[in-house]
C-alpha atoms as a printed R data frame, in Angstrom:
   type eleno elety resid chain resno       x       y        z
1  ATOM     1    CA   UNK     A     1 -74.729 -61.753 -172.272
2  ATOM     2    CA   UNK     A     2 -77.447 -58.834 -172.226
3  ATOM     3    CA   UNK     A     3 -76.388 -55.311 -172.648
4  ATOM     4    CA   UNK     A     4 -76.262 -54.252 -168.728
5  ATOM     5    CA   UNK     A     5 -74.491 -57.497 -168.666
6  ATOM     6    CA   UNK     A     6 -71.768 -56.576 -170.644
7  ATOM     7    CA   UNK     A     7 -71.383 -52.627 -169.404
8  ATOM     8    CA   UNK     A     8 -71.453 -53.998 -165.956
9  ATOM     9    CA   UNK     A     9 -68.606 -56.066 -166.835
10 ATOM    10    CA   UNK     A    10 -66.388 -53.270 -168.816
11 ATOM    11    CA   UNK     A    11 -67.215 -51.320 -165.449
12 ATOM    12    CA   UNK     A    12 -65.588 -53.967 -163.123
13 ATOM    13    CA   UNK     A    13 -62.358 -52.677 -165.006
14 ATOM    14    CA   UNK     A    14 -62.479 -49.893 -163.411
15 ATOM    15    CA   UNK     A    15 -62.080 -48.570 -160.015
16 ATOM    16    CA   UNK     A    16 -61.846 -44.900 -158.654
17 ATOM    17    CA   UNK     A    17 -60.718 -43.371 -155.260
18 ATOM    18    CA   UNK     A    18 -63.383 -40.443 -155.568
19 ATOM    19    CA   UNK     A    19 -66.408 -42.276 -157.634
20 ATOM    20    CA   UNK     A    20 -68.175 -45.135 -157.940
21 ATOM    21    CA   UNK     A    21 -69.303 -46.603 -161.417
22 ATOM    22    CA   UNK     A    22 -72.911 -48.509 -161.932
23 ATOM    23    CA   UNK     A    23 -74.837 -49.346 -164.887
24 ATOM    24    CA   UNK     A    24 -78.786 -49.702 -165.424
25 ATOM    25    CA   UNK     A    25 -81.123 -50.681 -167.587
26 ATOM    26    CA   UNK     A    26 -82.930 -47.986 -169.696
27 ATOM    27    CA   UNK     A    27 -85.432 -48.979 -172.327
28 ATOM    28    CA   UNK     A    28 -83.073 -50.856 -175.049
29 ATOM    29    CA   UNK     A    29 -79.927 -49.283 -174.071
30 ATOM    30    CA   UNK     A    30 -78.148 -48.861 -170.788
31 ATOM    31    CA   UNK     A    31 -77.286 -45.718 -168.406
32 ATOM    32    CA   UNK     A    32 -74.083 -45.251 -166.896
33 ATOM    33    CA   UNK     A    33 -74.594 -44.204 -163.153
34 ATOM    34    CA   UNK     A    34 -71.666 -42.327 -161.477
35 ATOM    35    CA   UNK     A    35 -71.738 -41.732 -157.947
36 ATOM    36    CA   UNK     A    36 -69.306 -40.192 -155.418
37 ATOM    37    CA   UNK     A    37 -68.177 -42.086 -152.512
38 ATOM    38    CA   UNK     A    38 -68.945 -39.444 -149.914
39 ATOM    39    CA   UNK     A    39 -71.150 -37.002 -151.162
40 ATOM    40    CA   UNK     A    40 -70.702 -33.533 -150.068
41 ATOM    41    CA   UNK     A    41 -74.532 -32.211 -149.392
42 ATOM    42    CA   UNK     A    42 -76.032 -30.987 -152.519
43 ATOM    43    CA   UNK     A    43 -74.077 -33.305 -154.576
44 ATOM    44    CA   UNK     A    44 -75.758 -35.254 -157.346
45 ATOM    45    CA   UNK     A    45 -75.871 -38.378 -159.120
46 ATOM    46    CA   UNK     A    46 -74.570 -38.576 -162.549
47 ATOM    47    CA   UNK     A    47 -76.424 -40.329 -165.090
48 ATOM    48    CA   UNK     A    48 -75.575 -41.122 -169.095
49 ATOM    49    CA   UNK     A    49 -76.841 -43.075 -171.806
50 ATOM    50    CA   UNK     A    50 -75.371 -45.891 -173.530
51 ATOM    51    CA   UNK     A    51 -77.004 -46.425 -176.717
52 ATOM    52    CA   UNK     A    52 -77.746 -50.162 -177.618
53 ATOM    53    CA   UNK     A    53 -75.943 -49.446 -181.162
54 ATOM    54    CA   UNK     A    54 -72.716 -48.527 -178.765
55 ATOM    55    CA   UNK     A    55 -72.956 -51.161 -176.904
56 ATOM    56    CA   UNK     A    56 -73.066 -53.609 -179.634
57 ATOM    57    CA   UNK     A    57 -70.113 -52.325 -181.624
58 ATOM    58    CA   UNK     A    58 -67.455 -54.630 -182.158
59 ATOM    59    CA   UNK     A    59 -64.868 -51.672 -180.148
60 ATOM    60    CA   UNK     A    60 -67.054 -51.390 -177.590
61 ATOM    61    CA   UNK     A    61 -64.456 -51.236 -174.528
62 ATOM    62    CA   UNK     A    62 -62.812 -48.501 -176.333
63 ATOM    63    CA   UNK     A    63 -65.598 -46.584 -176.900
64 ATOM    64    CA   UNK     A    64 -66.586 -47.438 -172.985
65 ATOM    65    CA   UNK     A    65 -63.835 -45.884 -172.026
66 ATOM    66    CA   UNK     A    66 -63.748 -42.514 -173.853
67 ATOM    67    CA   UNK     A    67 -67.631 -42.099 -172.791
68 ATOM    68    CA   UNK     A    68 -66.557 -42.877 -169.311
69 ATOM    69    CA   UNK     A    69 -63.486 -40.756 -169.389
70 ATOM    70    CA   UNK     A    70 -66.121 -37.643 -170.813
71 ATOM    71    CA   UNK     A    71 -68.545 -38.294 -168.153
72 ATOM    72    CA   UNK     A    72 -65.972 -38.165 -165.170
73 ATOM    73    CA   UNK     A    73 -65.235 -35.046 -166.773
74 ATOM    74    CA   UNK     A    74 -68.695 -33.677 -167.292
75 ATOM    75    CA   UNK     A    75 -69.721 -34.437 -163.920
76 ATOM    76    CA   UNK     A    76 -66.129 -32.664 -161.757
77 ATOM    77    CA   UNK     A    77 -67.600 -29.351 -164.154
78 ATOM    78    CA   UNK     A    78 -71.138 -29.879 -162.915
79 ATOM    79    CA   UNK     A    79 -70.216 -29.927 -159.033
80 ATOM    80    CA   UNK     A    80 -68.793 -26.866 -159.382
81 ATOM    81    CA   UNK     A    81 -70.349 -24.269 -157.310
82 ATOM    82    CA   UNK     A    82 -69.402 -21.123 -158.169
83 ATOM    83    CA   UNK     A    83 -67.658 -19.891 -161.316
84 ATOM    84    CA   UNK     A    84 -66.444 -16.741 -162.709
């Protein structure tokens, strides 16, 4: 199985009311694309490396998920619009 292969598979796992997950290739690793379902207008896309080393570890769905987990989190910071 190639590398996208595999993180689109780990990906399948998972399904969100608010977001949707996608993977894509990116030189020798992969990127994880997040999307939401409706975008407000000036909403963006989300976008994250997965290094090929990652990818290949032997605890790779664990690892999936904590990167994942810390780019869901990322991204709700990033749509903020106004902070004090």
């Amino acid at each position: 199985m190639t590398r996208l292969g595999k993180v689109q598979a780990e990906l399948e796992r998972y399904e969100h009311r608010l977001v949707e997950f996608s993977a894509r290739e990116r030189g020798e690793g992969v990127e994880l694309v997040i999307a939401l379902r409706e975008p407000p207008p000036g909403a963006h896309v989300y976008v994250a490396p997965l290094h090929s080393r990652d990818i290949d570890h032997a605890q790779f769905p664990w690892h999936m998920q904590r990167h994942l987990y810390d780019c869901l989190h990322d991204y709700l910071v990033e749509l903020f619009v106004r902070t004090p």
